[in-house]
N, CA, C and O atoms as a Maestro MAE file, in Angstrom:
{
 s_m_m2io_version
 :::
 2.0.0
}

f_m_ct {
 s_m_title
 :::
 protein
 m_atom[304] {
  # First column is atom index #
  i_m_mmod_type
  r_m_x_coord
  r_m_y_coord
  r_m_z_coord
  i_m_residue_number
  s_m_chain_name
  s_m_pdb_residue_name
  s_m_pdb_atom_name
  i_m_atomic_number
  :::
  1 25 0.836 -1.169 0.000 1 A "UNK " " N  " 7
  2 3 0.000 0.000 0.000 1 A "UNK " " CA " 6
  3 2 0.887 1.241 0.000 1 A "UNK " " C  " 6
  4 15 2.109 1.262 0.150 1 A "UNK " " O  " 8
  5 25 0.206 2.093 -0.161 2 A "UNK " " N  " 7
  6 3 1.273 3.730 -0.352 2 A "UNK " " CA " 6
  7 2 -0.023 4.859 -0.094 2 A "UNK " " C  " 6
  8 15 -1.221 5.100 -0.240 2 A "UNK " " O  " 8
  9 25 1.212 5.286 0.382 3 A "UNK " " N  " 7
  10 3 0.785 6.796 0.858 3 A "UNK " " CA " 6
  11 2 1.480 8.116 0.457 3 A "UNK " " C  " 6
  12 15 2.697 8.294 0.406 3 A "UNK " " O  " 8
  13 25 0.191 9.306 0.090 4 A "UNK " " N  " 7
  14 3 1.553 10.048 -0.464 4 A "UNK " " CA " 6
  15 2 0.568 11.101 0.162 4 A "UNK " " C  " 6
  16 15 -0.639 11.233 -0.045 4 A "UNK " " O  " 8
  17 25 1.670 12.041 1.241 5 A "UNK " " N  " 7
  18 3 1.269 13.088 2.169 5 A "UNK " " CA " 6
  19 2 1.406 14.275 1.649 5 A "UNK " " C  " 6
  20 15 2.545 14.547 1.267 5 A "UNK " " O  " 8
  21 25 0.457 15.200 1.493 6 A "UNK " " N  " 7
  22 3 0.885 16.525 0.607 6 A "UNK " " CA " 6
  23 2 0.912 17.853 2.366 6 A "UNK " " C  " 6
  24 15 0.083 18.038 3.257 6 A "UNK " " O  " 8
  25 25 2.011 18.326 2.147 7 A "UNK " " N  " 7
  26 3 2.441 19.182 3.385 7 A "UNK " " CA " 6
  27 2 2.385 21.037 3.165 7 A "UNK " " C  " 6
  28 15 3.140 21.639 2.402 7 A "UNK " " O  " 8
  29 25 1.588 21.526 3.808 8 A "UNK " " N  " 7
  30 3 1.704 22.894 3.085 8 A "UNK " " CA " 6
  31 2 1.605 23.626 4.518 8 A "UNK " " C  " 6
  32 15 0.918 23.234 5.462 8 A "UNK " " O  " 8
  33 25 2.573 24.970 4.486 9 A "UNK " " N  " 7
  34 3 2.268 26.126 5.304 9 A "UNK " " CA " 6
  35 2 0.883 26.226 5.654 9 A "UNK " " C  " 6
  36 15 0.162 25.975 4.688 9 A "UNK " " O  " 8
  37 25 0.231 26.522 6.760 10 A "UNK " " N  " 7
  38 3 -1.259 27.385 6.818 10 A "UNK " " CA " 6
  39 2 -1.241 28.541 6.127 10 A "UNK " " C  " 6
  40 15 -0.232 29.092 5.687 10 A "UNK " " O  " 8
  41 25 -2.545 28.972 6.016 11 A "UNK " " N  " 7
  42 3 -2.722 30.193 5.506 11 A "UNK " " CA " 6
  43 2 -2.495 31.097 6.428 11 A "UNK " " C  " 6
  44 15 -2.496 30.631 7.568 11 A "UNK " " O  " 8
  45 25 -2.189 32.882 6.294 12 A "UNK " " N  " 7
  46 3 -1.313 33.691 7.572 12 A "UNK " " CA " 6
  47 2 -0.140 32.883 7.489 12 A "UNK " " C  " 6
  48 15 -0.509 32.521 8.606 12 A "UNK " " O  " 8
  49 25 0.667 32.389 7.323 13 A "UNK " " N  " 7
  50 3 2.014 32.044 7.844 13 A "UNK " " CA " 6
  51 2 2.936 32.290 6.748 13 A "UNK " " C  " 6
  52 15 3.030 31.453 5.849 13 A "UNK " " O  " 8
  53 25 3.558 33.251 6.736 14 A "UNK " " N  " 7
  54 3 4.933 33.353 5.787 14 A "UNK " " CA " 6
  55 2 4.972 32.657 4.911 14 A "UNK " " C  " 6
  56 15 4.138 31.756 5.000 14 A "UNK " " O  " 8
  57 25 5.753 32.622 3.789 15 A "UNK " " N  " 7
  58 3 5.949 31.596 2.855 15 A "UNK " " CA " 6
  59 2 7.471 32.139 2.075 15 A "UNK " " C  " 6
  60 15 7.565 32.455 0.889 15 A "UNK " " O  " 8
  61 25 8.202 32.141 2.739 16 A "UNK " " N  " 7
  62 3 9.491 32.775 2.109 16 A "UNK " " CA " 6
  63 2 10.145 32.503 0.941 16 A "UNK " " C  " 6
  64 15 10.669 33.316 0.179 16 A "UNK " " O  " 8
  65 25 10.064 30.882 0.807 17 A "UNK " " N  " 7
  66 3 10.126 30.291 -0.440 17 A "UNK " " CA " 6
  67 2 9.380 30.570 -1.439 17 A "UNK " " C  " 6
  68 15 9.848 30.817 -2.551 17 A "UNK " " O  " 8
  69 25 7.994 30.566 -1.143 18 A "UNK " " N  " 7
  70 3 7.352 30.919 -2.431 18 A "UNK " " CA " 6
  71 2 7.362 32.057 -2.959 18 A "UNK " " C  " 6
  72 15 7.233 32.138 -4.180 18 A "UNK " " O  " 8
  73 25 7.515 33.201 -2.173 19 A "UNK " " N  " 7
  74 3 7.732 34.251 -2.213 19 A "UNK " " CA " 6
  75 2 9.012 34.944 -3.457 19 A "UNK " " C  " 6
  76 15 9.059 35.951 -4.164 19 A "UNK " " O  " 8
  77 25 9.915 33.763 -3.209 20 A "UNK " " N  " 7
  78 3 11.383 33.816 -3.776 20 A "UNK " " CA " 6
  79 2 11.008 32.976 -5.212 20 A "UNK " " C  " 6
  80 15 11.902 33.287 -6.000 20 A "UNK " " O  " 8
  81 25 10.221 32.199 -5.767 21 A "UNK " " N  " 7
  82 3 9.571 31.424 -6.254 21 A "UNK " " CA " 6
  83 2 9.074 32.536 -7.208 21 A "UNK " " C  " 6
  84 15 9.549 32.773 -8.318 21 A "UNK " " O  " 8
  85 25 8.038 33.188 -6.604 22 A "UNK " " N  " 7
  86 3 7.078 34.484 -7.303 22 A "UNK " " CA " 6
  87 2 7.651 35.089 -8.091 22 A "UNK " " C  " 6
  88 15 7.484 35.101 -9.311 22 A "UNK " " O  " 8
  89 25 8.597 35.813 -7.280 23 A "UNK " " N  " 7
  90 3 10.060 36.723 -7.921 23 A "UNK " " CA " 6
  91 2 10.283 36.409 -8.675 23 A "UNK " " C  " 6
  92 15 9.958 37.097 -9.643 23 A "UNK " " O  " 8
  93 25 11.020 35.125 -8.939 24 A "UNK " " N  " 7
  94 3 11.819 34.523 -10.046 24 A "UNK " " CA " 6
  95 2 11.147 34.543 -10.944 24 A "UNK " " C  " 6
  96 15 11.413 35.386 -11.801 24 A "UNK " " O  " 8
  97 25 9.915 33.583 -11.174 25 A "UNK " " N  " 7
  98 3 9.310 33.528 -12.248 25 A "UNK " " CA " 6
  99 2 8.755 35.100 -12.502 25 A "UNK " " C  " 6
  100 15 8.298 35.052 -13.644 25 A "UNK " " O  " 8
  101 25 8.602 36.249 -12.074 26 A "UNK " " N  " 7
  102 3 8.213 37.197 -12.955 26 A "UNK " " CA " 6
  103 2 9.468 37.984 -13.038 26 A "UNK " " C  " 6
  104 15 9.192 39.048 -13.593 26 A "UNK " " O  " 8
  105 25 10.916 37.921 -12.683 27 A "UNK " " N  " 7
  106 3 12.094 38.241 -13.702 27 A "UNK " " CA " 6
  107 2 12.482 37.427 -14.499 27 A "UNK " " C  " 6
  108 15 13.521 37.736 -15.081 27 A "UNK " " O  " 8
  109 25 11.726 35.844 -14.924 28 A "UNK " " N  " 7
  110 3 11.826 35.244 -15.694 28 A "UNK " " CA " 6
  111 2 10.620 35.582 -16.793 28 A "UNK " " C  " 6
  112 15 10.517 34.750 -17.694 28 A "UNK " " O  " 8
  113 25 9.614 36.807 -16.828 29 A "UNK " " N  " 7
  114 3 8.940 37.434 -17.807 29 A "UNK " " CA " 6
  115 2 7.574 36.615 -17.167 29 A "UNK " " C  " 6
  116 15 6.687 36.940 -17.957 29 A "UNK " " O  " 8
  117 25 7.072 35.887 -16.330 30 A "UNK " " N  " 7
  118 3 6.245 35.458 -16.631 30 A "UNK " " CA " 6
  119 2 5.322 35.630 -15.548 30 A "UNK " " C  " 6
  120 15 4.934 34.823 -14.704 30 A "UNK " " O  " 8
  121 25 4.975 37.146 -15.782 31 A "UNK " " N  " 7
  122 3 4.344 37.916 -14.942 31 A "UNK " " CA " 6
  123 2 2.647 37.870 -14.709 31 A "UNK " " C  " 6
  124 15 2.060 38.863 -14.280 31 A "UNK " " O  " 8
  125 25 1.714 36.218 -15.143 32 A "UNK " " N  " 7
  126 3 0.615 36.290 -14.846 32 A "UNK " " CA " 6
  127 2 0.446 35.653 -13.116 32 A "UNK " " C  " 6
  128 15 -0.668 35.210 -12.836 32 A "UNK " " O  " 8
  129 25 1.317 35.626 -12.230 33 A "UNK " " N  " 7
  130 3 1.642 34.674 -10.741 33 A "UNK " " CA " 6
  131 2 1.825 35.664 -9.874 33 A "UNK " " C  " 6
  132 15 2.808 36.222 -9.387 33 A "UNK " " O  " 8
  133 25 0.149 35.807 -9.744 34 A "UNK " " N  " 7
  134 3 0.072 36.739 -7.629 34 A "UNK " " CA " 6
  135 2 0.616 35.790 -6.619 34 A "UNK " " C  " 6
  136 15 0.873 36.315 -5.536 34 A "UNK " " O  " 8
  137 25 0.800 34.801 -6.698 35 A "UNK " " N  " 7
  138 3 1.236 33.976 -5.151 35 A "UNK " " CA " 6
  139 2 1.892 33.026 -5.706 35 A "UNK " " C  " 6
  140 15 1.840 32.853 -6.923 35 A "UNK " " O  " 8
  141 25 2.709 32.162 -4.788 36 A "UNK " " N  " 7
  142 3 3.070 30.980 -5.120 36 A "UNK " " CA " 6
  143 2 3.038 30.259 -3.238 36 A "UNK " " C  " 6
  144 15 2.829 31.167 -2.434 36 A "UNK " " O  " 8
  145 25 3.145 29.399 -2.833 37 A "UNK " " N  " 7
  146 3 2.659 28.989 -2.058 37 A "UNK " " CA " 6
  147 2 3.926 27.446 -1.889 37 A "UNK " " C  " 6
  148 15 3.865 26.911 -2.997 37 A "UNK " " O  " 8
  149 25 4.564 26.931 -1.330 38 A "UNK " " N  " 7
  150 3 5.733 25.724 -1.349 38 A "UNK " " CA " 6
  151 2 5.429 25.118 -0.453 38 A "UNK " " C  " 6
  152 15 5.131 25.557 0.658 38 A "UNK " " O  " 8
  153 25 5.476 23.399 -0.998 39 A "UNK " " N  " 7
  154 3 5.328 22.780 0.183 39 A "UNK " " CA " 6
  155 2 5.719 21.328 -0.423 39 A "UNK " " C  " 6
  156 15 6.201 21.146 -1.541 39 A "UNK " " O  " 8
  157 25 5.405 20.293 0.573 40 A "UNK " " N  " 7
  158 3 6.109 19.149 0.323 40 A "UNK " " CA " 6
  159 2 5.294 18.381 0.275 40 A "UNK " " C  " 6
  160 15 4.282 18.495 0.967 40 A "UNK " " O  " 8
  161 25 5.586 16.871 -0.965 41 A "UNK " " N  " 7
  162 3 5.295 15.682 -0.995 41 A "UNK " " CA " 6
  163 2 6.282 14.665 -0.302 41 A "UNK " " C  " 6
  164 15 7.508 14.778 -0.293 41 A "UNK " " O  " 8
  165 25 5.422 13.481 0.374 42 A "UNK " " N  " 7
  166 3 5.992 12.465 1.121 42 A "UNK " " CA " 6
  167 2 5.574 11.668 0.289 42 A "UNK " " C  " 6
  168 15 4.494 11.894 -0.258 42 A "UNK " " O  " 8
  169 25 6.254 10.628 0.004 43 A "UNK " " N  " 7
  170 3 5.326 9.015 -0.172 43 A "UNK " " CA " 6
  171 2 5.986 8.387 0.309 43 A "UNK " " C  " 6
  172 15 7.214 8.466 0.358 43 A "UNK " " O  " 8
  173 25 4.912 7.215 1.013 44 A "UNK " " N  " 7
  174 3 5.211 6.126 1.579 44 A "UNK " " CA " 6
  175 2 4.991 4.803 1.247 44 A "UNK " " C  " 6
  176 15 3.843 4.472 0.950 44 A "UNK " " O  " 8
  177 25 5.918 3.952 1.243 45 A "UNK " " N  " 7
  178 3 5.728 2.654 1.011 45 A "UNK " " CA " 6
  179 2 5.515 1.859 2.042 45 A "UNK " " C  " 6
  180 15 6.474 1.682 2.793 45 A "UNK " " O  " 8
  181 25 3.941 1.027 2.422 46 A "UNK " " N  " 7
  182 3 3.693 0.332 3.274 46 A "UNK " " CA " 6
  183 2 3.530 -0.683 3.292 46 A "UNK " " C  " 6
  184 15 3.432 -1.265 2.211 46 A "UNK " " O  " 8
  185 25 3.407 -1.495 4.654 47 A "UNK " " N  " 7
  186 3 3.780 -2.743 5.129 47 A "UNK " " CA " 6
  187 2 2.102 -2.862 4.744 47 A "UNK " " C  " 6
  188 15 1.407 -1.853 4.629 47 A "UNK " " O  " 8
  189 25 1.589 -4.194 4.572 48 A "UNK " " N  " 7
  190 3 0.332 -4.451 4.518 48 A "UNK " " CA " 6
  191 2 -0.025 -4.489 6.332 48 A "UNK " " C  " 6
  192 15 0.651 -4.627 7.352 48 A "UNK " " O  " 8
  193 25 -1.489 -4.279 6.001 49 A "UNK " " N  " 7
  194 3 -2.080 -3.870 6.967 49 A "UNK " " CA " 6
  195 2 -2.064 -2.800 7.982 49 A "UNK " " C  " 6
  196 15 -2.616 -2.857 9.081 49 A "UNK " " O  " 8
  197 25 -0.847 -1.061 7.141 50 A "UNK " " N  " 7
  198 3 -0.999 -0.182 7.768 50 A "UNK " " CA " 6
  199 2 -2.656 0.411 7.165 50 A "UNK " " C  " 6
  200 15 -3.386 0.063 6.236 50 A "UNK " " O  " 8
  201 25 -2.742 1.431 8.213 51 A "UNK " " N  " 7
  202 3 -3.954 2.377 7.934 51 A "UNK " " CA " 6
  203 2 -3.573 3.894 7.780 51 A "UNK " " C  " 6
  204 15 -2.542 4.566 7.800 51 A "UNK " " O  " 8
  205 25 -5.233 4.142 7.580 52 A "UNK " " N  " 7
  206 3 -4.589 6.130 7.372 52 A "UNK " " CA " 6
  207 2 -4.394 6.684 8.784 52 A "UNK " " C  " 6
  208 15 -3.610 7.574 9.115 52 A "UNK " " O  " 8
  209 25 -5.099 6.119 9.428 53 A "UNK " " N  " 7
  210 3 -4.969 6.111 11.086 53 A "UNK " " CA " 6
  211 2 -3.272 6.167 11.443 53 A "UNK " " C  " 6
  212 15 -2.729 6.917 12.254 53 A "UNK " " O  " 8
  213 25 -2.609 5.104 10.549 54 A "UNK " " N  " 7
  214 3 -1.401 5.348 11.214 54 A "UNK " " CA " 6
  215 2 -0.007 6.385 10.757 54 A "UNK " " C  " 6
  216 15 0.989 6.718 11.400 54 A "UNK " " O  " 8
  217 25 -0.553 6.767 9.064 55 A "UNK " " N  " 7
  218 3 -0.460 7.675 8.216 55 A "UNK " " CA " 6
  219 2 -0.722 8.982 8.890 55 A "UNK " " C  " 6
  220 15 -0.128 9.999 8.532 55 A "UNK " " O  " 8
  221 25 -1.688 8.978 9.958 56 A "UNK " " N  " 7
  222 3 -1.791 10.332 10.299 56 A "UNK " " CA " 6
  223 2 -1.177 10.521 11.501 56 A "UNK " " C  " 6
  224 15 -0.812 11.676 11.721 56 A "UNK " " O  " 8
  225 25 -0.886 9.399 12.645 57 A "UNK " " N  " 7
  226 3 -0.074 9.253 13.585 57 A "UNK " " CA " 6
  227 2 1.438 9.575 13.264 57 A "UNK " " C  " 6
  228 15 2.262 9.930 14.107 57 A "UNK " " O  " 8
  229 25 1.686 9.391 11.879 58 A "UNK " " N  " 7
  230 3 3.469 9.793 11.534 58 A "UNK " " CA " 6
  231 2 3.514 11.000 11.101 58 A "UNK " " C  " 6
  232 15 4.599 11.582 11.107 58 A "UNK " " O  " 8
  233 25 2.158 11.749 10.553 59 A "UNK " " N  " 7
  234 3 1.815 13.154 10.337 59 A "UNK " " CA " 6
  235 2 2.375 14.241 11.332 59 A "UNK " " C  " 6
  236 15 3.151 15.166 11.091 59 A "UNK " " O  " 8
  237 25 1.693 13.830 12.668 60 A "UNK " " N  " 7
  238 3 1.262 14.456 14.075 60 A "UNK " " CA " 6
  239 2 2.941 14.397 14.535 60 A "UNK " " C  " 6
  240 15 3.709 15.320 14.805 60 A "UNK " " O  " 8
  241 25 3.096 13.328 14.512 61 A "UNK " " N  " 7
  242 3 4.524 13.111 15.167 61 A "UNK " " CA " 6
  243 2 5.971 13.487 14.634 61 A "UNK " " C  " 6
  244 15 6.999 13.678 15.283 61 A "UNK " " O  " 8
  245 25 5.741 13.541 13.178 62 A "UNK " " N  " 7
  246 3 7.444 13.402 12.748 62 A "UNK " " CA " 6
  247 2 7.010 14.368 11.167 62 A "UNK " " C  " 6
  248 15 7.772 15.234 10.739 62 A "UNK " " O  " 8
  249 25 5.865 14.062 10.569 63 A "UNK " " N  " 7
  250 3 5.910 14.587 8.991 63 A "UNK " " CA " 6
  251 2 5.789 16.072 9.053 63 A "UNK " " C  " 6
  252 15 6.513 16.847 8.429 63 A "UNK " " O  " 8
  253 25 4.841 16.402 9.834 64 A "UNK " " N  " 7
  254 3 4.379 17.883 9.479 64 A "UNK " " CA " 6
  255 2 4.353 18.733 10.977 64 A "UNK " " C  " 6
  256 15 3.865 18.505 12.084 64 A "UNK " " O  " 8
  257 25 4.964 19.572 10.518 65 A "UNK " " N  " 7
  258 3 5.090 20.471 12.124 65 A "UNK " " CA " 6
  259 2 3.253 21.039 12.194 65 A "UNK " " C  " 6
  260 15 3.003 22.090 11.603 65 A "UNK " " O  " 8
  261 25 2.535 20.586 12.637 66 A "UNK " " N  " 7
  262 3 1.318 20.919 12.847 66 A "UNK " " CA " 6
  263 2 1.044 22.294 13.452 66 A "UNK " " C  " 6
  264 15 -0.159 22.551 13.423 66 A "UNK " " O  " 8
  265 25 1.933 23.427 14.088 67 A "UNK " " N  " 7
  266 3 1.610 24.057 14.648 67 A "UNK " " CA " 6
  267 2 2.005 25.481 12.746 67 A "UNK " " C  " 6
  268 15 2.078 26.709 12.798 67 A "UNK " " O  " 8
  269 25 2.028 25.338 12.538 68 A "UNK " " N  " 7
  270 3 2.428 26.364 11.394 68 A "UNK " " CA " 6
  271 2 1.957 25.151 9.532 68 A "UNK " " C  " 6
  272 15 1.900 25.811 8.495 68 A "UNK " " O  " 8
  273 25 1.860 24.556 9.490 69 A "UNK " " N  " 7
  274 3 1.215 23.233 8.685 69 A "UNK " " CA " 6
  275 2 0.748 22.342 8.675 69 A "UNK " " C  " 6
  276 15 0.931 21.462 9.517 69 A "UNK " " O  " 8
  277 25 -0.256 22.251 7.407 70 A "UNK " " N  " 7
  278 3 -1.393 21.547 7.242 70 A "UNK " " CA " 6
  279 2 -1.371 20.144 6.449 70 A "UNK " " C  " 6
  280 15 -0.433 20.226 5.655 70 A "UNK " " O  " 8
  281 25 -1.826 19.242 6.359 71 A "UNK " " N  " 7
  282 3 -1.001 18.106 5.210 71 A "UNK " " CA " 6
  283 2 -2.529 17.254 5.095 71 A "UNK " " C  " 6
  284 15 -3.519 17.246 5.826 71 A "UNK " " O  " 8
  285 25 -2.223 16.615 3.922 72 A "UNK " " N  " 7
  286 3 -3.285 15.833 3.422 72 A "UNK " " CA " 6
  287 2 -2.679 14.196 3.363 72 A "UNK " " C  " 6
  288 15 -1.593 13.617 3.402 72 A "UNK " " O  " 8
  289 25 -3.744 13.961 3.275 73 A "UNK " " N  " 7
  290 3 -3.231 12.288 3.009 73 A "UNK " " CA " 6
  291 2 -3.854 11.628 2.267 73 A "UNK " " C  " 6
  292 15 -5.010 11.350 2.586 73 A "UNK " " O  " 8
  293 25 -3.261 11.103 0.908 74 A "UNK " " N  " 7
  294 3 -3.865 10.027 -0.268 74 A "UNK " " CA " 6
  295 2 -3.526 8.668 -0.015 74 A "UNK " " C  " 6
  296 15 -2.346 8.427 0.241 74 A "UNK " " O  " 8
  297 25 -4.313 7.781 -0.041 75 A "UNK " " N  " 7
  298 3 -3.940 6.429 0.381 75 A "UNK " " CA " 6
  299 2 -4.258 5.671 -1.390 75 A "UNK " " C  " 6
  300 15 -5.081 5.873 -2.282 75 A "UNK " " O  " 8
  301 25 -3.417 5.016 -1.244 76 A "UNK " " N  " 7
  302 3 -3.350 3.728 -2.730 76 A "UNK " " CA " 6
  303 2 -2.754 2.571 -2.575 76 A "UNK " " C  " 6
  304 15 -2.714 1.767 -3.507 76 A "UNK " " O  " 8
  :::
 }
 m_bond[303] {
  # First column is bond index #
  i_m_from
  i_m_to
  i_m_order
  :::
  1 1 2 1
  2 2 3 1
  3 3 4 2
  4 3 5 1
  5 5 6 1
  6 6 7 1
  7 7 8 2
  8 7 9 1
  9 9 10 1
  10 10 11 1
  11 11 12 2
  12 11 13 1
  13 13 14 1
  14 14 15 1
  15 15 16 2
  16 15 17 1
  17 17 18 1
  18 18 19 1
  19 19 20 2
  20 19 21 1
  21 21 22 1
  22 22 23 1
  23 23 24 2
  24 23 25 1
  25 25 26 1
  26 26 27 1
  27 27 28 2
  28 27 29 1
  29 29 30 1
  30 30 31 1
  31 31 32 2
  32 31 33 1
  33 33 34 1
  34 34 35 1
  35 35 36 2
  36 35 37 1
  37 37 38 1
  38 38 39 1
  39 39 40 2
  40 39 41 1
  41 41 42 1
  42 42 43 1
  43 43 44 2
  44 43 45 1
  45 45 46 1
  46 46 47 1
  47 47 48 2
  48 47 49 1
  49 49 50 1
  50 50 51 1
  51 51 52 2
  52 51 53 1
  53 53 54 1
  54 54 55 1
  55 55 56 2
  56 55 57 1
  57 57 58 1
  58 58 59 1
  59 59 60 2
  60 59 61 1
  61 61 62 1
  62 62 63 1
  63 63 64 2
  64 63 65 1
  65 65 66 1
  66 66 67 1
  67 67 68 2
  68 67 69 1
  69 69 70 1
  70 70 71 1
  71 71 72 2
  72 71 73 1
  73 73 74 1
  74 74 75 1
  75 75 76 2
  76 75 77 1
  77 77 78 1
  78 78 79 1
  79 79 80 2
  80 79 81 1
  81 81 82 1
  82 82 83 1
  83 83 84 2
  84 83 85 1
  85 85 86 1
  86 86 87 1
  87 87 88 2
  88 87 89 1
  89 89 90 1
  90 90 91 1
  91 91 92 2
  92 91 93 1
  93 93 94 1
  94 94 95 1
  95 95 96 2
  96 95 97 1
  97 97 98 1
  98 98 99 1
  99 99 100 2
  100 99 101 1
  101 101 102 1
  102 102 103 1
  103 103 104 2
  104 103 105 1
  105 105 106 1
  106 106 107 1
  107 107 108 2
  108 107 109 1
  109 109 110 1
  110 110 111 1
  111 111 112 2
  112 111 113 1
  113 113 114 1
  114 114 115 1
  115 115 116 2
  116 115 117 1
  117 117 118 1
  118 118 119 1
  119 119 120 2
  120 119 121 1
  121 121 122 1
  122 122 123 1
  123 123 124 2
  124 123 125 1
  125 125 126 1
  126 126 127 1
  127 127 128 2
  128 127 129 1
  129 129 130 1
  130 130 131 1
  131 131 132 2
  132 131 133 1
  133 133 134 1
  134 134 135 1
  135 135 136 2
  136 135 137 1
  137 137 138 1
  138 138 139 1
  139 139 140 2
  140 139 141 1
  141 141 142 1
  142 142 143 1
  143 143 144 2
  144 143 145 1
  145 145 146 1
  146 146 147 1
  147 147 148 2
  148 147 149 1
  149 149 150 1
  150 150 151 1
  151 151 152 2
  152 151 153 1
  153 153 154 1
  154 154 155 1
  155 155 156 2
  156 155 157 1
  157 157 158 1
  158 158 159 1
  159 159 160 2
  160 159 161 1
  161 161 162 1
  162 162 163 1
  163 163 164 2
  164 163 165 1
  165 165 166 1
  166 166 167 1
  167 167 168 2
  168 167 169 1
  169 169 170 1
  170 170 171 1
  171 171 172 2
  172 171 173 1
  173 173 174 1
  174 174 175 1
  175 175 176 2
  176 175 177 1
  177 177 178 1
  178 178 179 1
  179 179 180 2
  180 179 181 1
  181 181 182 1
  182 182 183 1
  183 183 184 2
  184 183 185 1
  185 185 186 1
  186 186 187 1
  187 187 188 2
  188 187 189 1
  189 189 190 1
  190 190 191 1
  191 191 192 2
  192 191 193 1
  193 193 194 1
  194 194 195 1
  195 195 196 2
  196 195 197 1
  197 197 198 1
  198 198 199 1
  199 199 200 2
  200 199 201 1
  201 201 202 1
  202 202 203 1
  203 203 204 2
  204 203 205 1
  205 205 206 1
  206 206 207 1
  207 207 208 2
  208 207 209 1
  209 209 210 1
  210 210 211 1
  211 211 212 2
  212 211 213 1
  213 213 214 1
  214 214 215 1
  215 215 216 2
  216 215 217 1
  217 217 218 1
  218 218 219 1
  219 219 220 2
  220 219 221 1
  221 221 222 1
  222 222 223 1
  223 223 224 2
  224 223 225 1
  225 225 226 1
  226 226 227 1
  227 227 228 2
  228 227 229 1
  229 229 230 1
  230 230 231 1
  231 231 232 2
  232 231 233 1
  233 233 234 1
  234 234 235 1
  235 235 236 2
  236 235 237 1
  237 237 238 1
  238 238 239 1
  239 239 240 2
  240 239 241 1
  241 241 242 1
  242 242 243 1
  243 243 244 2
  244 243 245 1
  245 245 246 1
  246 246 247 1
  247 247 248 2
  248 247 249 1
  249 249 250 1
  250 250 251 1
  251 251 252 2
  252 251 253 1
  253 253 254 1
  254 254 255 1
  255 255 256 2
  256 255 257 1
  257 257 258 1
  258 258 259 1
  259 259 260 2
  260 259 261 1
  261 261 262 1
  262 262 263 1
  263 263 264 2
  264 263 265 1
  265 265 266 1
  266 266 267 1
  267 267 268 2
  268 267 269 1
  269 269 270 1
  270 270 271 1
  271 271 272 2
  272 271 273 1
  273 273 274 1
  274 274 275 1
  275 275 276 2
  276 275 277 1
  277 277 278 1
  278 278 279 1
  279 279 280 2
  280 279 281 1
  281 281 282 1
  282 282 283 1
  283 283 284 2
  284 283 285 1
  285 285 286 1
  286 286 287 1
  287 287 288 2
  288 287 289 1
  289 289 290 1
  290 290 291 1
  291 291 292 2
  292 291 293 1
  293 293 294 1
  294 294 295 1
  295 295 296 2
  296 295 297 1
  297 297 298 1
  298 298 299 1
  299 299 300 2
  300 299 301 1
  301 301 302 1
  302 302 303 1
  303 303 304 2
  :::
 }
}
């Protein structure tokens, strides 16, 4: 089974990267991009018989700093 965790800043919270992101691409001419927004994909390769239950237990604990980000979870 697999899991693939999508990790993003909250909204209100800085985004320095994307910010630097924004920039670039409009001194790279391509000036239709009000925001850009950065964040991370995880995937995981699982043991049979994990759950999203435990997908979200590695969330809480180790994947996503919960106090400043938000993360999703796709299971396959």
């Amino acid at each position: 089974m697999k899991a693939r965790v999508h990790v993003m800043l909250k909204n209100g919270v800085l985004d320095p990267q994307g910010a630097a992101v924004r920039h670039a691409l409009g001194a790279m001419g391509f000036d239709g991009v009000n925001g850009v927004r950065q964040g991370k994909v995880i995937e995981l390769d699982l043991a049979d018989g994990a759950s999203e239950a435990d997908v979200t237990a590695m969330c809480e604990k180790l994947l996503a700093n919960t106090v400043i980000e938000s993360y999703t979870i796709e299971m396959s």
